[in-house]
C-alpha positions as CSV (number, residue, x, y, z in Angstrom):
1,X,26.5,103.0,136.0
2,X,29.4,101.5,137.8
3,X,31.5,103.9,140.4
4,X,35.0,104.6,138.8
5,X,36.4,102.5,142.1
6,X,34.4,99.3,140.9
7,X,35.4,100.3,137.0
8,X,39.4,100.3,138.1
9,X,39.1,97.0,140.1
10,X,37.4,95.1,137.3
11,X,40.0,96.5,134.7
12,X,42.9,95.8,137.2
13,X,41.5,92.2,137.5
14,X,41.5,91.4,133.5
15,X,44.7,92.8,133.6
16,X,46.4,90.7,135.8
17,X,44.6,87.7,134.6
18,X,46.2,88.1,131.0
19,X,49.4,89.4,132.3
20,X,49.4,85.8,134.4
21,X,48.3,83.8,131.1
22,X,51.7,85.5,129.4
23,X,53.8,85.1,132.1
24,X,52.4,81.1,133.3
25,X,55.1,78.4,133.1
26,X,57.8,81.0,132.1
27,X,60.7,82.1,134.5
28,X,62.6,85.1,133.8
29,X,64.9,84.2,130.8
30,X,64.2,82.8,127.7
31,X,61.6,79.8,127.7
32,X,62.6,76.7,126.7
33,X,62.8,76.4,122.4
34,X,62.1,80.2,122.1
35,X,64.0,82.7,120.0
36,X,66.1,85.4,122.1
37,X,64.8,88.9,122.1
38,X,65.7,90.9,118.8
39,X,65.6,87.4,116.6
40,X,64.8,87.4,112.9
41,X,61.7,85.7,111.8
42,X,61.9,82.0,111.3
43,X,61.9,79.8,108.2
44,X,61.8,75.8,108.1
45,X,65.2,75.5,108.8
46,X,66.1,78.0,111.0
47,X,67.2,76.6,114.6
48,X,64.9,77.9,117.7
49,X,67.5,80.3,118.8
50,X,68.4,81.9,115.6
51,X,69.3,85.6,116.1
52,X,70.1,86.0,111.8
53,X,69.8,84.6,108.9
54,X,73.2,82.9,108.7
55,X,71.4,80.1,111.7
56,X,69.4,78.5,108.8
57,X,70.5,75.1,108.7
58,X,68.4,72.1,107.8
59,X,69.0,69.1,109.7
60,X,69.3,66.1,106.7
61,X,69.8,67.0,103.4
62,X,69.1,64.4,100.7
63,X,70.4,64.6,97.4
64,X,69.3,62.6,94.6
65,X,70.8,63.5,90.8
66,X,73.0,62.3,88.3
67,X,76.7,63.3,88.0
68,X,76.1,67.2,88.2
69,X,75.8,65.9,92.0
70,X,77.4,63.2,92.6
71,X,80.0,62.3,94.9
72,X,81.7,59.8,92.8
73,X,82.0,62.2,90.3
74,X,83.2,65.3,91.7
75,X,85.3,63.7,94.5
76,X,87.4,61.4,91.4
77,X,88.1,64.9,89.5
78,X,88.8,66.9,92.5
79,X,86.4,69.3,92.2
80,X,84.0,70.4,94.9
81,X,80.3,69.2,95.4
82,X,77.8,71.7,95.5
83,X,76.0,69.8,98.7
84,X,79.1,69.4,100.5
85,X,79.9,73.0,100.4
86,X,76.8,73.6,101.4
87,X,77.1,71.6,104.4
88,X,80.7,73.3,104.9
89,X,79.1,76.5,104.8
90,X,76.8,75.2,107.8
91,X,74.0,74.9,105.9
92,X,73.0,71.2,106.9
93,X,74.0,69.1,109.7
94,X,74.3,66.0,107.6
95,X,74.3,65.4,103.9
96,X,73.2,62.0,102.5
97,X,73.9,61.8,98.6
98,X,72.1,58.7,97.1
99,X,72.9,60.8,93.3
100,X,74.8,58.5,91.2
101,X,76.6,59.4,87.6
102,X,74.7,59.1,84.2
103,X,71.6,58.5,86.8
104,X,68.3,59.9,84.9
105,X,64.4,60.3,85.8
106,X,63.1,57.5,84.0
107,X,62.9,54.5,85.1
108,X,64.5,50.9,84.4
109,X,68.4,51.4,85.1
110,X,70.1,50.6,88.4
111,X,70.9,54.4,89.4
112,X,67.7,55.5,87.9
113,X,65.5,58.1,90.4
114,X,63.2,55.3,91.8
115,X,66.8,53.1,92.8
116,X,67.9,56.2,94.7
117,X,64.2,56.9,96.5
118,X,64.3,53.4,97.6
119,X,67.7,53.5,98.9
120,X,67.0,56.2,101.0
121,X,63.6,54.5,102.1
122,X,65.5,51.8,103.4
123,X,68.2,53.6,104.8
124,X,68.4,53.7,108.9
125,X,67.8,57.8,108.7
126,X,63.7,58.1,108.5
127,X,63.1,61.7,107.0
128,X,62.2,63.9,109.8
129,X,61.0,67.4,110.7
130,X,63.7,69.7,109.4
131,X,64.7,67.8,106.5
132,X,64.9,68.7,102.7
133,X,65.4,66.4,100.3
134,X,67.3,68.3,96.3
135,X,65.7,66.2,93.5
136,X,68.2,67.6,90.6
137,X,68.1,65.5,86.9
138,X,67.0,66.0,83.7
139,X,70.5,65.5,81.9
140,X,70.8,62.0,81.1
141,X,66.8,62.2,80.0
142,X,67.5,64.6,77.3
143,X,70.9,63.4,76.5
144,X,73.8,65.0,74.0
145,X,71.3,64.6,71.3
146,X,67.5,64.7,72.9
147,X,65.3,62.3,73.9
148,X,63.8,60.1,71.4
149,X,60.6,59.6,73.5
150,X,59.9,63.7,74.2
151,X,60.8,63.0,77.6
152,X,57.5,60.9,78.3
153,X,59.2,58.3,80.1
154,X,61.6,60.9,82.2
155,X,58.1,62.3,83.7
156,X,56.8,59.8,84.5
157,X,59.7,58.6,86.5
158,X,60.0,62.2,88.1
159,X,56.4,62.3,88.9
160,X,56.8,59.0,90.7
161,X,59.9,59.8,92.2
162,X,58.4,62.8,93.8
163,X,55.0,61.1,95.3
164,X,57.3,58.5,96.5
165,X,59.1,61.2,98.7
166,X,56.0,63.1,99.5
167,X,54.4,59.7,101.1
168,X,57.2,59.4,102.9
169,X,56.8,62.8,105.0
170,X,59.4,64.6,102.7
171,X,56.9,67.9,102.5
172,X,55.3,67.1,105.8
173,X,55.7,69.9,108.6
174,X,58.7,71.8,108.2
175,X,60.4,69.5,105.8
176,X,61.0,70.7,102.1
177,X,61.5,69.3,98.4
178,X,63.4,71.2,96.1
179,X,63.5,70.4,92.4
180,X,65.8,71.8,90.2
181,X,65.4,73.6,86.6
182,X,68.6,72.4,84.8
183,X,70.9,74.9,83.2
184,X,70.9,74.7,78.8
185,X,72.1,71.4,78.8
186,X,72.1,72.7,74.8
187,X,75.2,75.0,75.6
188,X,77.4,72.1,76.7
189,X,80.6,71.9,74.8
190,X,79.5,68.3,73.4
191,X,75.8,68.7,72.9
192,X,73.7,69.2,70.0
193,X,72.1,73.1,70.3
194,X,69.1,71.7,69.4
195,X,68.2,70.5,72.4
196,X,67.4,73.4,73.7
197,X,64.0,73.3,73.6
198,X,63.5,70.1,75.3
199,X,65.5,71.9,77.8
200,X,62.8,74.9,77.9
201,X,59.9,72.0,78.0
202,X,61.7,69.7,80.8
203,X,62.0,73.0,83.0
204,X,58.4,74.0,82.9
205,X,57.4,70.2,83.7
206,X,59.6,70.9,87.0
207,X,57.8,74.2,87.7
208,X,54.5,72.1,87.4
209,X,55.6,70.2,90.2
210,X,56.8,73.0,92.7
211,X,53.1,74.4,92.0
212,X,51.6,71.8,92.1
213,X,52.5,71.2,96.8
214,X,53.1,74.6,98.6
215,X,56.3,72.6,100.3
216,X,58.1,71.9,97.0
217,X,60.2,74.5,95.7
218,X,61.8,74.8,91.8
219,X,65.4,75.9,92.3
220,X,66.3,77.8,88.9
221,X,70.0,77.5,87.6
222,X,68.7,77.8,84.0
223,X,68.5,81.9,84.9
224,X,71.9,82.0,86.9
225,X,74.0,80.2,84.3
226,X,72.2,82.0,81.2
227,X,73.5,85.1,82.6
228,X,76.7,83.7,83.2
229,X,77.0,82.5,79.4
230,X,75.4,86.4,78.3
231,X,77.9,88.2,80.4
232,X,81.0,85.9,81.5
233,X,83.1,88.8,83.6
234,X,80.6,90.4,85.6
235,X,80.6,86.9,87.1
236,X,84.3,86.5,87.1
237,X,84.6,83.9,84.3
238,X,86.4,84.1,81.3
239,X,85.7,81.1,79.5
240,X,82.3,79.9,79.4
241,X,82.4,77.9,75.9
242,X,85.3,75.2,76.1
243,X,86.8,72.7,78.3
244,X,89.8,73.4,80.5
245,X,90.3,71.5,83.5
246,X,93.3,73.5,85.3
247,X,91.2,77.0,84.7
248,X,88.0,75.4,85.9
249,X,88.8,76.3,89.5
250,X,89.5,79.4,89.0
251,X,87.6,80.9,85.8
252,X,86.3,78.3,83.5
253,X,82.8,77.0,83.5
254,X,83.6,73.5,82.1
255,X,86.1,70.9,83.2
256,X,85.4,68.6,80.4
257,X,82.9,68.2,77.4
258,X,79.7,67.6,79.8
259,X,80.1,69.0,82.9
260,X,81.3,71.9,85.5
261,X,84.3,72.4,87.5
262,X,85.0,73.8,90.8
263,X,83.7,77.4,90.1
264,X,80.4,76.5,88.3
265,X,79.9,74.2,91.0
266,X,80.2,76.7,93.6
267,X,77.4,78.7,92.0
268,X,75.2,76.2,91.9
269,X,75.4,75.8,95.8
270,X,75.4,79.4,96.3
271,X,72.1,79.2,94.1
272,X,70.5,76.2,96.3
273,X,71.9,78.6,99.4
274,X,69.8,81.8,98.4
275,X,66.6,79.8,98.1
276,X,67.0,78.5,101.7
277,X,67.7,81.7,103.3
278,X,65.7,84.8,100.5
279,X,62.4,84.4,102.5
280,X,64.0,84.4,105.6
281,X,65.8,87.8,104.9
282,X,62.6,89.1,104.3
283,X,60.1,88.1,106.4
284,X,62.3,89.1,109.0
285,X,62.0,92.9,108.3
286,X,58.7,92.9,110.3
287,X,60.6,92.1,113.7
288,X,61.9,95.8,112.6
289,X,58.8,97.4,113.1
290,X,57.3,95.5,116.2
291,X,60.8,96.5,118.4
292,X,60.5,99.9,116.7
293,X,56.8,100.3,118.3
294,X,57.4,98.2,121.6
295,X,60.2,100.8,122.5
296,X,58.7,103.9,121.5
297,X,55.7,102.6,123.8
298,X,58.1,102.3,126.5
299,X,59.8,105.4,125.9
300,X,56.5,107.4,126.0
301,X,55.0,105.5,129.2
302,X,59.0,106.4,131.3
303,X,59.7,109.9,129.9
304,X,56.6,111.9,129.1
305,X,53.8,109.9,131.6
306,X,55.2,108.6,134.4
307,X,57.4,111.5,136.0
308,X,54.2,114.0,134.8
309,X,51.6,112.6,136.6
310,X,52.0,111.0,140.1
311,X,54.3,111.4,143.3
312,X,55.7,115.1,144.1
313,X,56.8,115.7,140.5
314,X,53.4,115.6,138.9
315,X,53.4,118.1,136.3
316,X,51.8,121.6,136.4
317,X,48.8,122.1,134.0
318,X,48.6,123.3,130.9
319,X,51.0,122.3,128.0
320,X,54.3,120.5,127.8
321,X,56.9,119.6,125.2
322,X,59.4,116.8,125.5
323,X,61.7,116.0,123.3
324,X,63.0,112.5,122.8
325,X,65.9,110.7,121.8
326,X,68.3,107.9,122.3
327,X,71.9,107.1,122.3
328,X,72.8,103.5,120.5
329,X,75.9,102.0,122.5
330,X,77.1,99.5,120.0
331,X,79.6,96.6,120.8
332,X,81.2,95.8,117.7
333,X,81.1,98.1,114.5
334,X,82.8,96.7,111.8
335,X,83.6,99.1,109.0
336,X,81.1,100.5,106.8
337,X,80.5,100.3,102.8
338,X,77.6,102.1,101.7
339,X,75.8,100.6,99.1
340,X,73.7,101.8,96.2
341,X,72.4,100.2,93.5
342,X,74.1,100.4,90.4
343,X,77.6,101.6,92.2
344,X,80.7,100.3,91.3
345,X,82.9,101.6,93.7
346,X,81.4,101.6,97.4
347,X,83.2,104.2,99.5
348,X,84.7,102.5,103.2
349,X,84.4,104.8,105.8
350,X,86.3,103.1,109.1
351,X,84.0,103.6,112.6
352,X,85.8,103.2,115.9
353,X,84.7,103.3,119.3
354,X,82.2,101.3,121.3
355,X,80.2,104.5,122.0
356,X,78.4,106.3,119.6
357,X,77.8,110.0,120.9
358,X,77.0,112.1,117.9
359,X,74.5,110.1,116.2
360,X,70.9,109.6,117.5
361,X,69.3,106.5,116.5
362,X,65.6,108.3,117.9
363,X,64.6,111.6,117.1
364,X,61.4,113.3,118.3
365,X,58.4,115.3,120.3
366,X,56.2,115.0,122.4
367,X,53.1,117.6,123.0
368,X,50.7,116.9,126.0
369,X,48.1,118.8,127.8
370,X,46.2,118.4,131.0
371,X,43.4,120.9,131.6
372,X,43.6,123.1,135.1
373,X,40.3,121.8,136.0
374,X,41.8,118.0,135.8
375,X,44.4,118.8,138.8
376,X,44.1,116.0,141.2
377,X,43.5,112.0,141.7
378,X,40.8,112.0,138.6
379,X,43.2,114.4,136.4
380,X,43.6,113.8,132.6
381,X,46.4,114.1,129.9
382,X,46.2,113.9,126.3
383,X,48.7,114.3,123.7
384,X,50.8,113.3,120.1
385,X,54.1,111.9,119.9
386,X,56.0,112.1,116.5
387,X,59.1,109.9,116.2
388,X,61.8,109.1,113.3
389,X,64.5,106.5,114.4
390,X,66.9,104.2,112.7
391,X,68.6,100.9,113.3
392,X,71.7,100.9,111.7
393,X,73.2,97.5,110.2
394,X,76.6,97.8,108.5
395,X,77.7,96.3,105.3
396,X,81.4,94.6,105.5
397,X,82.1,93.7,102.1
398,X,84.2,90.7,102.8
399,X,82.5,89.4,106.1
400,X,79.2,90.5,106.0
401,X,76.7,88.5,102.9
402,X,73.5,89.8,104.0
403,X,72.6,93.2,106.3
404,X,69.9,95.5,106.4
405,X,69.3,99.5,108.0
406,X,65.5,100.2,108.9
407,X,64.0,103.7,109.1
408,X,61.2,104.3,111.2
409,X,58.5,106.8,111.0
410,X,55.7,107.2,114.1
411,X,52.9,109.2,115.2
412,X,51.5,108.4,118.5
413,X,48.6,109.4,120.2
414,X,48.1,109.0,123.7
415,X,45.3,109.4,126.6
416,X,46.3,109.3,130.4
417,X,43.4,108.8,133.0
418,X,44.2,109.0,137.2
419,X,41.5,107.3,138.9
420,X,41.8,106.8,142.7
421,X,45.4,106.2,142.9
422,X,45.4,104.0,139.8
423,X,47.1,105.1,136.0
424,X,45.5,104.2,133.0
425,X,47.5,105.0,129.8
426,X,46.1,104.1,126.3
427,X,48.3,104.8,123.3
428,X,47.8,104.0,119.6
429,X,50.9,104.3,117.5
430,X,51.2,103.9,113.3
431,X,54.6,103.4,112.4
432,X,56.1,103.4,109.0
433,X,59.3,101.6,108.1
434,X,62.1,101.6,105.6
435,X,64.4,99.2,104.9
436,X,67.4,98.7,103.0
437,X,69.1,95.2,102.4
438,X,72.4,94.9,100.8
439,X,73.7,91.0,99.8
440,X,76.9,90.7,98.4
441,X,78.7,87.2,97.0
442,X,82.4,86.9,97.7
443,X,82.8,84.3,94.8
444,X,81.0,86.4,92.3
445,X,82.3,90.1,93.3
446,X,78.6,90.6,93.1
447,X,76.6,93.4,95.2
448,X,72.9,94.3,95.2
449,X,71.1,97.1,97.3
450,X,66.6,96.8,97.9
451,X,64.8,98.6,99.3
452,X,61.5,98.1,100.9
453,X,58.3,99.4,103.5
454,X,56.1,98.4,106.1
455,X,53.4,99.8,108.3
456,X,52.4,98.6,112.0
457,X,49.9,99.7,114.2
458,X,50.2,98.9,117.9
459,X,47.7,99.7,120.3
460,X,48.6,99.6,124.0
461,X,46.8,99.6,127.7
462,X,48.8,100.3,130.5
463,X,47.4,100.1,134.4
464,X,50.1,101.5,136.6
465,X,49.4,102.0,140.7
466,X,51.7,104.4,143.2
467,X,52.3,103.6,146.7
468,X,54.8,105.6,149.2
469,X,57.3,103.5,150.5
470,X,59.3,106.3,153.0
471,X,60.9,108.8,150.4
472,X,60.4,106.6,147.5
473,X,57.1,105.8,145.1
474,X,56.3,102.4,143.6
475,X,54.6,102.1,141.0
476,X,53.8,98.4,140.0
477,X,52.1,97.9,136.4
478,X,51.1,96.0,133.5
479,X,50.6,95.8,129.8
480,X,48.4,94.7,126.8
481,X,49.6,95.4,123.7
482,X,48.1,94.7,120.1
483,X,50.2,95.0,116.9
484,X,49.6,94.3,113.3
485,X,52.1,94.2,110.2
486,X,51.8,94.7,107.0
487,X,55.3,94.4,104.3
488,X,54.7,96.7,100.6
489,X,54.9,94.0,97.5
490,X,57.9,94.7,96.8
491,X,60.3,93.6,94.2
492,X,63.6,92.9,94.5
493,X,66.9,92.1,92.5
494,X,69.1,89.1,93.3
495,X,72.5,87.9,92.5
496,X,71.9,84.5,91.8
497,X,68.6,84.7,89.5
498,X,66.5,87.6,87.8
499,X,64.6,89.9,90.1
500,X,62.4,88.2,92.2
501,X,58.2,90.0,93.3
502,X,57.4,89.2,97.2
503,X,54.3,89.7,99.0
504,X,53.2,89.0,102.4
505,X,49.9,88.4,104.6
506,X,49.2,90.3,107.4
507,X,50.6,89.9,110.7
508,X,49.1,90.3,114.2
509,X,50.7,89.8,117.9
510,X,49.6,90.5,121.5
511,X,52.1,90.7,124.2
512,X,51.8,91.3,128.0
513,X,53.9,93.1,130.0
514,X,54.2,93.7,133.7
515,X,57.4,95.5,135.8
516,X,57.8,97.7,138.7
517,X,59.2,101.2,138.6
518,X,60.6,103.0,141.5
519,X,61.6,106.8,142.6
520,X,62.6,108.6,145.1
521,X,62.0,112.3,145.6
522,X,63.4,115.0,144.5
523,X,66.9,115.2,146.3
524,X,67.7,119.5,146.6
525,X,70.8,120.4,145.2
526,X,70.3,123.9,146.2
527,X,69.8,126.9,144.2
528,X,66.1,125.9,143.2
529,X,67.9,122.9,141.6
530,X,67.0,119.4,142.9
531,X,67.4,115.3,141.4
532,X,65.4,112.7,141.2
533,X,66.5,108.7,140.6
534,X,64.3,106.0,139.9
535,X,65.1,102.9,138.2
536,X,62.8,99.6,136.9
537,X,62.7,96.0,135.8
538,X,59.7,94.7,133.1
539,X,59.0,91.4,131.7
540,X,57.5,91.1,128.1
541,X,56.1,87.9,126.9
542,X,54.1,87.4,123.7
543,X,50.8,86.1,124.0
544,X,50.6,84.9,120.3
545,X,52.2,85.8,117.5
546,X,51.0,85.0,113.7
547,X,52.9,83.1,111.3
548,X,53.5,85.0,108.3
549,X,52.4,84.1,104.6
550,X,54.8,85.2,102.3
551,X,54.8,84.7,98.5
552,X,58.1,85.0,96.1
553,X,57.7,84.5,92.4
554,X,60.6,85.4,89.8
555,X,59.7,88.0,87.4
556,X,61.9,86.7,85.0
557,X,63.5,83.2,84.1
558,X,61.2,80.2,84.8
559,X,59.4,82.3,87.4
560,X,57.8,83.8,84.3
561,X,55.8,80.6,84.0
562,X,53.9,80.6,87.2
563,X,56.5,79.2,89.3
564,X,55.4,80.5,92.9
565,X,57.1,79.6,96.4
566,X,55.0,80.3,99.4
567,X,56.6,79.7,102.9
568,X,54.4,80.5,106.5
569,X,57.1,82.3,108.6
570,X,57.0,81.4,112.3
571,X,58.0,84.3,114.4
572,X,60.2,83.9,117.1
573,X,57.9,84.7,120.3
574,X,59.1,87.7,122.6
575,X,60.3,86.6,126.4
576,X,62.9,88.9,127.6
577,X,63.8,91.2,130.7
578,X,65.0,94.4,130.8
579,X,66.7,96.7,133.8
580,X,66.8,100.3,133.5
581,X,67.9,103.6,135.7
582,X,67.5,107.3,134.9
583,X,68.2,110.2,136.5
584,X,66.1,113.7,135.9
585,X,68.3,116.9,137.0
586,X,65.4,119.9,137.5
587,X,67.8,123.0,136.7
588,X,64.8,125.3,136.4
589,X,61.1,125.4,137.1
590,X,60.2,125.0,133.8
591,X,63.2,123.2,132.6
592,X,65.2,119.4,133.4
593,X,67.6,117.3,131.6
594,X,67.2,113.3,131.7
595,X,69.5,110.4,131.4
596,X,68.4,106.8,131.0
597,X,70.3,103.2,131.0
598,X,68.4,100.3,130.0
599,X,69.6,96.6,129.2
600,X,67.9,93.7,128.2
601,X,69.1,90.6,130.6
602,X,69.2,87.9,127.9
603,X,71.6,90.1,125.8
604,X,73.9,92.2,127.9
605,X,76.5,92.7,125.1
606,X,74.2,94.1,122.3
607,X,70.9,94.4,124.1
608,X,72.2,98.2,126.0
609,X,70.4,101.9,125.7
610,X,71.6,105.1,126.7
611,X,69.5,108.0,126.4
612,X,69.8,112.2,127.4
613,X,66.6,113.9,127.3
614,X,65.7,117.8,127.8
615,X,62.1,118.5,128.9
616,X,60.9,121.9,128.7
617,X,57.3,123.3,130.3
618,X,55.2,126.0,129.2
C-alpha cells in the first residue's frame, strides 16, 4: 500500500497537470471568441460574446419569395418588409432580397425560385458560416383559383430550389434554411375558398422538407394568422376579412385584395423572429443550474471548510451548524410585473435601490461533524448541506420581450480529509431547478408565462495546502469539477404559434479551478472577542463543455404533422476571475458572524456578492 505522503503527492501532481491543461494558452480575462461568464447558451446565430438572447443575429440573410416578400412590393405601397424589420430589430447584419412579385416555385418564368437561386449564386456574397437563407412561396403556385397541375410542377421547382441551396453550403455548419408554411391563401379577400386544401397539402410538402435535413427549419404562419382570423382582437385587429389600405397600418390585415399591410407584415417578422431565438431561450436555462452548483461549491469550500479546519481557527470536534446565505447587490432593477398565466391584469410593483437587504437570494444549512479521535494533521469532516436559492429576472412589460426567474433546490454532501498539511475536500451536490419564462409582444399586447425543471449533479475535488507566512496562512489550491444536466420535456405556450413540446439531451462539463486564499489570525478585540480577515482570487476555466441536443415540435398547427426542429446548442465555455474578502467577528466561543464580498473581474457591474453569515457550534 502506498504511505498517505506518496498518495497526496501523486494526487497533487494530476491535479496540477489538469488544472495547467484548463488554464494553457489562456491569460486572466476572457479568451479570445469565448462567451463572458454568466452567458446564455448559444444558437447558430448567436455572436461569441452574447450575454442574452436579444445578441442572436445572423450575419446574411437571404430572402427568396414572391410579393409577400418583396422589396418592390412593399417599399411601392409603403408598407414595411418583414426582412427589413427584422434586420432593424438587429436580427441580421445584412439582408439580401432576390424575392421578386408574382415569383412562384415552379419553374420556367424569369422571377421563378431557380432565377432567384442563381442570382444569389452568382452574386459577390458566397454563403458563409452564420448565414440563413428564408425560402417563402407557395402563392402564385396555387393561385386565386388553384393550381391546375395539383401543384406537381411547384414541387418540383421547390425541391430543386432547395438542393440547389443545400450544395451551395446553405445548411452547412452553422448556417440555416428556413421554409415557410403559407398562411390560407383560401381566406384572401379575392380567392376562391376552395383552395384551401391545396393550401393544407402545399404546407405538409414544406414540412417534408424541414424533416427531411436537421438544418432546415418550416416556419408556420398558417397557425399564427388562423388565430388571427378565429380571434381578431386578442391580436389587436379589427378587420381581418376586407381591404382597407389607411387601416392596414394600424388594425387591418389586408391592404388590398391579395396581400397584407403594415401590421400583418409585422407579425410575420415577429413569427420568423421567435423561431431564431425559442431554442435559444431554452437551452439556455441549463447555464442556471451549472452557476447555481459552481457557487454553492464555492460557498461550502470558504464558509463551512476552510476556516474549520486549518490555521489557529480550526474547529473543535464534534458537531457544527452553519447557516448560509447571500445578499444579491443588483445594479439596475427595472420595475417589476409579475406574470401568470391566464392574467389579464399584471400588478407593477416599482423596486428602487441598488442594494437589496431584505431579500436573500440563498437560503440554507450546513451540518458537519469531525470525530474527537480525528483531532490533528490526519483529522476528518463529514457532513450535508441543504440549499434553496433564486435568481431573480424582472419582467418590464414595455422593455423587457423575454426574461426568466430560476429556483434552485440542493443537497450536498461533503467529505474533508487533512493529510500532512494537505486538504482534500470531495463534495457531490444534486440540484433541482425551476424556471419561469415570461415573453411578451409589444405589437400584439400579448403575454405568456412557462414554466419548467432541471436537475444537475456536480461532483467536485478540491486539494488545498497551508503554509505560515508571519501572522498570515496561505492556502494555495485547485479544482476538478464534473457536472451533468438534464432539462424536463416540457411544453410550452407561445404567442406567435400553438404550444410548442421541447426536449433536450443530456449535458456534461468539467471545469478546473485553481486560486489562492489568504488569512491572518485572529486579531483580539478584547473581551474574549477577536477578528479574522482573509481574502482570495480563483480562476475557473472549463475543460469541455457538451453541446446540447434539443428538440422542439408544435403540438398543434403543422407541427401536428411531424414537423420537428432539432438545433445542437453550443455552450459558451466558462473563463472568468473572481476577487473576494470576508471578515469572521468570533463574539463568543461557540458563536461568530461572517461577511463576504466577492466580484467577478470580467463583470464588475453585475458580476458583485455580498454575503452575512452566523455560525453557531455545539
Amino acid at each position: 500500500m502506498k504511505s498517505p505522503l506518496r498518495q497526496t503527492a501523486l494526487y497533487a501532481a494530476v491535479m496540477l497537470c489538469i488544472a495547467l491543461t484548463g488554464c494553457a494558452g489562456s491569460g486572466g480575462g476572457q479568451a479570445p471568441g469565448e462567451a463572458p461568464p454568466g452567458a446564455l447558451a448559444s444558437n447558430p446565430f448567436a455572436a461569441p460574446e452574447a450575454t442574452s438572447f436579444d445578441q442572436v443575429k445572423v450575419k446574411t440573410l437571404r430572402v427568396f419569395g414572391d410579393s409577400y416578400s418583396a422589396l418592390d412590393y412593399t417599399d411601392t405601397r409603403g408598407t414595411i418588409n418583414w426582412a427589413t424589420e427584422l434586420q432593424k430589430r438587429g436580427r441580421a447584419e445584412r439582408v439580401d432580397n432576390y424575392a421578386l412579385g408574382g415569383a412562384r416555385a415552379a419553374k420556367g418564368t424569369t422571377t421563378a425560385f431557380d432565377r432567384q437561386v442563381n442570382s444569389a449564386l452568382r452574386g459577390n456574397n458566397p454563403i458563409g458560416d452564420g448565414d440563413l437563407s428564408v425560402v417563402y412561396f407557395g402563392y402564385n403556385d396555387i393561385g386565386i383559383n388553384g393550381s391546375t397541375d395539383g401543384l406537381r410542377s411547384a414541387r418540383a421547382g421547390y425541391f430543386d430550389g432547395i438542393n440547389t441551396l443545400i450544395n451551395a453550403g446553405a445548411t452547412n455548419g452553422n448556417n440555416r434554411i428556413f421554409v415557410t408554411q403559407i398562411h390560407d391563401w383560401s381566406r384572401n379577400p379575392r380567392n376562391d375558398p376552395r383552395t384551401a386544401s391545396q393550401v393544407v397539402a402545399w404546407n405538409n410538402f414544406i414540412a417534408e422538407q424541414a424533416n427531411a435535413n436537421p438544418n432546415i427549419v418550416a416556419v408556420d404562419l398558417f397557425t399564427v394568422f388562423n388565430r388571427i382570423y378565429e380571434d381578431p382582437a386578442r391580436f389587436g385587429f379589427v378587420n381581418v376579412t376586407t381591404r382597407d389600405y389607411a387601416r392596414s397600418f394600424i388594425d387591418t390585415l389586408y391592404l388590398d385584395l391579395n396581400h397584407f399591410g403594415s401590421r400583418g407584415q409585422d407579425v410575420m417578422s415577429r413569427t420568423f423572429e421567435h423561431y431564431l431565438t425559442r431554442g435559444w431561450e431554452w437551452a439556455s436555462t441549463v447555464n442556471a443550474g451549472a452557476e447555481a452548483a459552481l457557487r454553492l461549491n464555492q460557498d461550502i469550500d470558504n464558509r463551512v471548510l476552510l476556516l474549520n479546519h486549518s490555521g489557529p481557527n480550526a474547529a473543535k470536534s464534534g458537531f457544527a451548524v452553519h447557516a448560509m446565505g447571500n445578499l444579491e447587490q443588483e445594479a439596475y432593477r427595472p420595475a417589476r410585473y409579475e406574470m401568470f398565466p391566464g392574467s389579464t391584469n399584471p400588478a407593477r410593483v416599482d423596486l428602487t435601490g441598488k442594494f437589496n437587504l431584505t431579500d436573500s437570494n440563498t437560503r440554507g444549512v450546513a451540518l458537519s461533524f469531525q470525530p474527537e479521535q480525528q483531532l490533528g494533521n490526519n483529522s476528518n469532516r463529514f457532513g450535508m448541506a441543504i440549499n434553496t436559492s433564486h435568481t431573480p429576472r424582472y419582467f418590464s412589460e414595455r422593455n423587457t420581450p423575454f426574461s426568466q426567474k430560476s429556483d434552485f433546490n440542493a443537497t450536498t454532501m461533503f467529505w474533508h480529509q487533512a493529510v500532512r498539511g494537505f486538504d482534500f475536500t470531495t463534495q457531490a451536490t444534486f440540484l433541482r431547478t425551476k424556471f419561469d419564462s415570461y415573453k411578451y409582444d409589444d405589437l400584439l399586447d400579448l403575454r405568456v408565462a412557462n414554466a419548467g425543471a432541471g436537475s444537475t449533479w456536480s461532483f467536485e475535488q478540491r486539494l488545498r495546502h497551508s503554509t505560515r507566512l508571519g501572522n498570515m496562512t496561505l492556502s494555495p489550491w485547485m479544482s476538478l469539477t464534473h457536472l451533468t444536466h438534464k432539462l424536463d420535456a416540457q411544453t410550452a405556450q407561445s404567442i406567435y404559434t400553438t404550444d410548442v413540446r421541447y426536449s433536450s439531451s443530456k449535458s456534461s462539463e468539467w471545469l478546473s479551478g485553481f486560486g489562492l486564499d489568504l488569512r491572518s489570525d485572529p486579531i483580539d478585540l478584547g473581551k474574549r472577542r477577536s477578528m479574522t480577515l482573509g481574502a482570495g482570487i480563483n480562476h475557473l476555466v472549463s475543460l469541455h463543455r457538451d453541446a446540447m441536443g434539443v428538440s422542439m415540435q408544435e403540438t398543434g398547427g403543422f407541427g401536428a404533422y411531424g414537423a420537428v426542429q432539432r438545433e445542437m446548442f453550443t455552450r459558451p465555455k466558462i473563463n472568468r476571475t473572481q476577487i473576494g474578502f470576508n471578515a469572521a467577528v468570533s463574539l463568543a466561543p461557540n458563536l461568530n458572524v461572517q461577511a463576504f464580498y466577492a466580484t467577478d473581474t470580467g463583470d464588475l457591474k453585475q458580476g458583485q456578492r455580498v454575503s452575512l453569515q452566523a455560525n453557531m457550534k455545539f
